[in-house]
C-alpha positions as CSV (number, residue, x, y, z in Angstrom):
1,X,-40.3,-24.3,-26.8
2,X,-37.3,-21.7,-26.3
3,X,-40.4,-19.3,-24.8
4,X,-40.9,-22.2,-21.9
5,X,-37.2,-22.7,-21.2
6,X,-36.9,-19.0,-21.0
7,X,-39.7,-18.2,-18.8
8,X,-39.3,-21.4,-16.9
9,X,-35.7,-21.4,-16.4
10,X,-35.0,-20.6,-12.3
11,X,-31.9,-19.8,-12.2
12,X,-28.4,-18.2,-14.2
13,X,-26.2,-21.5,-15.1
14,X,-22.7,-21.4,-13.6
15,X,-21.2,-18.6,-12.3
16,X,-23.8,-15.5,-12.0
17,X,-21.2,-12.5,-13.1
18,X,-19.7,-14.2,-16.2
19,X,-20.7,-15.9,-19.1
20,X,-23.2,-15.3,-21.7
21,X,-26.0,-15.6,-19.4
22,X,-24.5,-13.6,-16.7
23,X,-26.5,-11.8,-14.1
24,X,-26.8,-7.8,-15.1
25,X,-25.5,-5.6,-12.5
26,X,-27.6,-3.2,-10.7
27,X,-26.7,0.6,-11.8
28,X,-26.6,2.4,-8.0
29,X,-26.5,6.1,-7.9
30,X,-23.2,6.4,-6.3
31,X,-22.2,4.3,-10.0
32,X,-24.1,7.3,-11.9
33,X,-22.2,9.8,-9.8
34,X,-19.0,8.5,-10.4
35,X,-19.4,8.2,-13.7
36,X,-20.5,11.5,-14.2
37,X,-17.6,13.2,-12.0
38,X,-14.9,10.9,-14.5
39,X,-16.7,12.2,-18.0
40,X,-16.2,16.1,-16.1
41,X,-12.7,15.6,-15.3
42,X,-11.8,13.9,-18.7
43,X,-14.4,17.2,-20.3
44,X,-12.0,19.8,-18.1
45,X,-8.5,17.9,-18.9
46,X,-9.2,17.9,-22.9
47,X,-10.3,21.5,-22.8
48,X,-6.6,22.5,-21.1
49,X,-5.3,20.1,-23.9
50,X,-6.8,21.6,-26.3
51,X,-5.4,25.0,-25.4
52,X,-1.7,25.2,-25.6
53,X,0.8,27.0,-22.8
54,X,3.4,28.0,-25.5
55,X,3.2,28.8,-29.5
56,X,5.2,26.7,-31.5
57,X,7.9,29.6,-32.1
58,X,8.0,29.4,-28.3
59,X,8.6,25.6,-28.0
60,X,11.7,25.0,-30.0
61,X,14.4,24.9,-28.4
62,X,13.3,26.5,-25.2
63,X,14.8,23.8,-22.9
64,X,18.5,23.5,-24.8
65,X,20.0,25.7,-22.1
66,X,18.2,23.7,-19.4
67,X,19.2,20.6,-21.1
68,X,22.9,21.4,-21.3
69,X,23.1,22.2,-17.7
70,X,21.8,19.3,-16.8
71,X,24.5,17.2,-18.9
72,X,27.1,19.2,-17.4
73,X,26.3,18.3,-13.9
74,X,25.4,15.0,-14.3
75,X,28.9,14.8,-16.7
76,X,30.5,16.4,-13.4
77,X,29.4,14.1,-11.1
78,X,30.9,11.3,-13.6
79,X,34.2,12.7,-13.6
80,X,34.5,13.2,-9.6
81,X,34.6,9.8,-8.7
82,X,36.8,8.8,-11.4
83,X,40.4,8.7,-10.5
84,X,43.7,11.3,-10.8
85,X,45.2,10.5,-13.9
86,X,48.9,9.0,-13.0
87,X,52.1,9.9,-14.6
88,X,54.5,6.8,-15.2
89,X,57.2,9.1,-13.0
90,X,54.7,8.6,-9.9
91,X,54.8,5.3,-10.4
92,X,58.4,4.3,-10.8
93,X,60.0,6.7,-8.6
94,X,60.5,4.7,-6.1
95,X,63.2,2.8,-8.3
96,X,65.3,6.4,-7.9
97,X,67.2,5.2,-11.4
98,X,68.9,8.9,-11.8
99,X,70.6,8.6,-8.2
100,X,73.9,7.4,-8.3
101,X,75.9,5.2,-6.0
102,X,78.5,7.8,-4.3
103,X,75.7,10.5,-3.4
């Protein structure tokens, strides 16, 4: 009985691309050829992975000076649009409280 409904079946129920039943994609050779270029790039990027630029000695620390220069300008910048600091003398000076009356 299944044999029948399988060989006599004409068509893929509901959509053709999904499903259980789905319609199974033609493999082109552009698909092979891409496929092939992606596995040589991912073969070429693990075997620079896999060789490192700097020992470990090297590593540590190497950047610190890098790192601090970087704080300082960006610390810099900060503190160049902030404000002058103000005495209280600037701002009440124009009360002129030491002047006396004859002078």
């Amino acid at each position: 009985m299944f044999l029948t409904l399988t060989l006599l079946r004409k068509g893929i129920p509901g959509k053709q691309w999904i499903g259980k039943y789905r319609r199974p994609r033609q493999i082109t050779w552009q698909m092979k050829r891409n496929t092939v270029k992606h596995l040589e790039r991912e073969a070429e990027n693990e075997y620079w992975i896999s060789r490192p630029y700097m020992t470990p000695e090297q590593e540590y620390g190497h950047a610190a000076e890098r790192r601090a220069q970087t704080w300082l300008k960006i610390k810099e910048s900060k503190f160049s649009k902030f404000p002058e600091h103000k005495f209280m003398t600037d701002h009440l000076s124009h009360l002129k409280l030491t002047k006396t009356w004859s002078s």
